[in-house]
N, C-alpha and C positions, 0 to 999 in steps of 0.2 A: 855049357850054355852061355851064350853073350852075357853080360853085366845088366841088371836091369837099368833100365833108361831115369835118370831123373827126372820129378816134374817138374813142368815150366813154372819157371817163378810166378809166385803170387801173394798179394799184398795183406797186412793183418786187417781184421777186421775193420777195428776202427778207420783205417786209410780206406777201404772196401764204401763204406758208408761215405766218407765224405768224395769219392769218387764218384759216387752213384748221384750224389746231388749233384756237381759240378754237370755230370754229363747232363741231367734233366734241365738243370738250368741254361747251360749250351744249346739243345736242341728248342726248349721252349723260345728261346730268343731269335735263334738262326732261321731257322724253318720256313717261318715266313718269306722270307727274302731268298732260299734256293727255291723254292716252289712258286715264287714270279719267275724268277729268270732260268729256271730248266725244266717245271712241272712236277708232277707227283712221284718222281723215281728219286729217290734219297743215294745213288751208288753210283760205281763207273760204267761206264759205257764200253762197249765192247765195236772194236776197231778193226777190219780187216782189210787186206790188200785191194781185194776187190769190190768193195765195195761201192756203190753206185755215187755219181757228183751232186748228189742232194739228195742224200741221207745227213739227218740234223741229227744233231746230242742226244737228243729224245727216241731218235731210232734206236743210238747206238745202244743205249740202257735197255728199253725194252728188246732189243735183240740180245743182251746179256741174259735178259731172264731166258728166255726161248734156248742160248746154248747152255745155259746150265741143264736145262729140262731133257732134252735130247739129252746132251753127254750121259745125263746120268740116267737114260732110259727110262723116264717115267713118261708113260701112254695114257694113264688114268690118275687122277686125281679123287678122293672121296672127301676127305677130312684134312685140312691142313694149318697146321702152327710155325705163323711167322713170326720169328724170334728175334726182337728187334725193328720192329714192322716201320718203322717210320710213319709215314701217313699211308698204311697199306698198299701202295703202290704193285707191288709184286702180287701181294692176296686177290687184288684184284684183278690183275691180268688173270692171273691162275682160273679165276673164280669162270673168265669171261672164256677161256681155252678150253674149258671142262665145265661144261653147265650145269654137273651134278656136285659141283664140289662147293663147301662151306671151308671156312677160314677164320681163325681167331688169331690176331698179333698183337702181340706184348709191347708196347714201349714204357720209359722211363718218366718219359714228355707228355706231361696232361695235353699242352697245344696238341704235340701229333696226335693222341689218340684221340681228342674234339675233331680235330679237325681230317683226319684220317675216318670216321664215323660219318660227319658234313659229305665227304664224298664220296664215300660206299652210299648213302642214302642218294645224293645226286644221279649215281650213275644205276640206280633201282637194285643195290643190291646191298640195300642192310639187311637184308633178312638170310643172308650169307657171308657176307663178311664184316667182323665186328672187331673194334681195336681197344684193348682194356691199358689201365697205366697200371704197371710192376714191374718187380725184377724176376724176371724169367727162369731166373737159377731154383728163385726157390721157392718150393710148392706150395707156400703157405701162401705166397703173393698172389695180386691179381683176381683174388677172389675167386680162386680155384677153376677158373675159365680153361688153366692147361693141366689138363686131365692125365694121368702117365699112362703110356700103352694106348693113347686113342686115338692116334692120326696116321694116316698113312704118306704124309709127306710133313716134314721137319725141314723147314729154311730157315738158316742164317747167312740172310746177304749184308755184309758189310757190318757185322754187329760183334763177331768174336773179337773184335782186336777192343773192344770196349770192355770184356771179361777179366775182372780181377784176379779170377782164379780159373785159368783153363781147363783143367783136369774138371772141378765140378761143373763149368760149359757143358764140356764133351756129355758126362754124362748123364748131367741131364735130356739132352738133344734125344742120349737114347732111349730112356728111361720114357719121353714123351712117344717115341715110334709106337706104332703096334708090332704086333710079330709081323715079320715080313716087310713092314712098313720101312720108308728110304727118308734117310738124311743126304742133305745137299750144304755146303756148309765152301761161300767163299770169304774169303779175308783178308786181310793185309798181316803180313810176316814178316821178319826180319832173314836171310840169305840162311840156307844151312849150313854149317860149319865145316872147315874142311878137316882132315886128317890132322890129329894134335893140333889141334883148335879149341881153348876150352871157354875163347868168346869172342865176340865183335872185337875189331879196333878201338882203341881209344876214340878213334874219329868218328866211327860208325857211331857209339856209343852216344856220344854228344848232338848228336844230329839227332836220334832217336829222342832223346829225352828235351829237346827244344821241342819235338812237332808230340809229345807225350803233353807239356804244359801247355799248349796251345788246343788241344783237340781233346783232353782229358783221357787219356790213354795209360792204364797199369802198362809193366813193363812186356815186351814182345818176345812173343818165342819164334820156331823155325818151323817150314812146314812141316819139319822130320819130328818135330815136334807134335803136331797134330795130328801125324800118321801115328804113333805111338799112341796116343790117348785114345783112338779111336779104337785100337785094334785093344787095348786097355781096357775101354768100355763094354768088350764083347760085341761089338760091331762085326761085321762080317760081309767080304767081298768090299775091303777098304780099296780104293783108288784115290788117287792125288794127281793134278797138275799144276804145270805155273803159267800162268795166263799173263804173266805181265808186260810180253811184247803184245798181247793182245787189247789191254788196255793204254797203252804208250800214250797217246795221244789227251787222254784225257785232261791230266792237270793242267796241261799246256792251253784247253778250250777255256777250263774252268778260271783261268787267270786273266785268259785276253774277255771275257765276258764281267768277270770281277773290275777289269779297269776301263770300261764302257761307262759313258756318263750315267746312265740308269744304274750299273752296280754300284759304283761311287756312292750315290745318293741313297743307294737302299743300304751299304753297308754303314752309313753313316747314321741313317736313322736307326738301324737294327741295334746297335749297343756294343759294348766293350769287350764281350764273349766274340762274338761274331767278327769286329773287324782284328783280334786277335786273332782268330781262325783265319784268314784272307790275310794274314801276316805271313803265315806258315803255310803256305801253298806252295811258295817256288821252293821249298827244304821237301817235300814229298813230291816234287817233280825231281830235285836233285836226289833222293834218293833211290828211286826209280832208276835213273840216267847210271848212277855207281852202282846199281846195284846189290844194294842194299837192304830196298824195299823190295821185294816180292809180293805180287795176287795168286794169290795161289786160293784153288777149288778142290775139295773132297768128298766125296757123298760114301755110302756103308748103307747096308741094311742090316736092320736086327733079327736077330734070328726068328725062325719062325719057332712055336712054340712048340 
């Protein structure tokens, strides 16, 4: 039998905690100011060849959520936990594509989950989609809103690479499925290793940990990495791909919109977290361009019972 696989690095406790503030405090501050100038989708956009000559940012996001859904063959919707919800942005498309489905998403960020509430109630649908503040990992958070074994759809869009400790991510994600119920899970990764490889380059290495203290990020695994934990978790019918020619384009928008007089001015007013994030914007377009960075998608169902 192969060697079993090591887990992906994860950070001790104590770092774990002060990670979890930084990121609340990050997204409390930032938020504001992506949701004037791109709307309520907190992720990448998804970019294709053919795509029409006005389609804006905003398509491209919400056409991310639509190919996650498709790829990973989900037809119906009932109960769903966003993991990482931002300001629900996804629970709600979800909610609005499937008129029978409810949605509860976790964030870190009292703003997003006020404010992510503020527009599920706008758009008439608080009484199906609701956004609580916890850490998602762990069950005692959140005031017990994510119930294990009760959803049939578990999305983490753009939230795993904020996870201190992947291995408990994964299995929580499954732990929330019901039997049968589907995990969808896209992320940012670091490239997977080749043949006697036992890590990044020094240079890769230093690049990751510049855009790690700028965006509050524990250290990063590989998608091969994710594929193991999943199938780890007892997950079943694991699939992966790398979507990252399909994203290409994105930092590249996100930066010529950051340096528009309106983003100037909002990064300026937003605070020290936020214009340090818009620091490290062209280091995650260059790691993208080296290849380095990877988006990579996975989705798994849990077994049925």
């Amino acid at each position: 039998a192969p060697p079993a696989r090591a887990p992906p690095p994860s950070l001790p406790p104590a770092d774990a905690a002060t990670l979890r503030a930084g990121i609340a405090q990050f997204y409390d501050e930032s938020t504001g100011l992506w949701e004037a100038m791109w709307g309520d989708q907190l992720h990448h956009g998804l970019y294709r060849a053919d795509d029409p000559p006005h389609k804006t940012n905003y398509d491209a996001q919400v056409d991310m959520i639509d190919a996650l859904l498709s790829w990973a063959g989900v037809s119906n919707v009932t109960r769903m936990a966003d993991v990482g919800c931002g300001v629900c942005g996804s629970a709600r498309h979800v909610a609005t594509a499937f008129p029978g489905a409810s949605a509860v998403g976790v964030t870190l960020s009292p703003h997003q989950a006020s404010r992510a509430n503020a527009l599920s109630a706008a758009a008439g649908l608080s009484d199906r989609v609701k956004a609580v503040v916890g850490d998602a990992v762990d069950p005692e958070a959140a005031g017990g809103a994510l119930q294990e074994g009760a959803f049939d759809l578990v999305w983490s869009l753009e939230s795993g690479e904020h996870m201190p400790d992947k291995r408990a991510f994964v299995r929580r994600l499954a732990a929330l499925a019901a039997p049968g119920g589907r995990v969808i899970v896209a992320t940012w990764v670091h490239r997977d290793l080749g043949v006697g490889e036992e890590g990044l380059a020094p240079r890769e290495e230093k690049l990751l940990a510049r855009i790690n203290r700028a965006y509050f990020l524990p250290p990063w695994c590989s998608g091969a990495d994710y594929v193991a934990e999943f199938e780890g978790a007892g997950l079943v019918d694991v699939r992966s791909e790398d979507w990252s020619a399909l994203v290409a384009p994105f930092w590249g928008r996100v930066i010529r919109s950051a340096l528009t007089l309106r983003g100037v001015v909002g990064l300026l007013r937003a605070g020290r977290k936020t214009i340090k994030g818009a620091m490290a914007m062209p280091l995650m377009a260059r790691g993208f361009k080296r290849g380095t960075i990877k988006f990579v998608v996975l989705t798994a169902k849990r077994a049925e019972a």
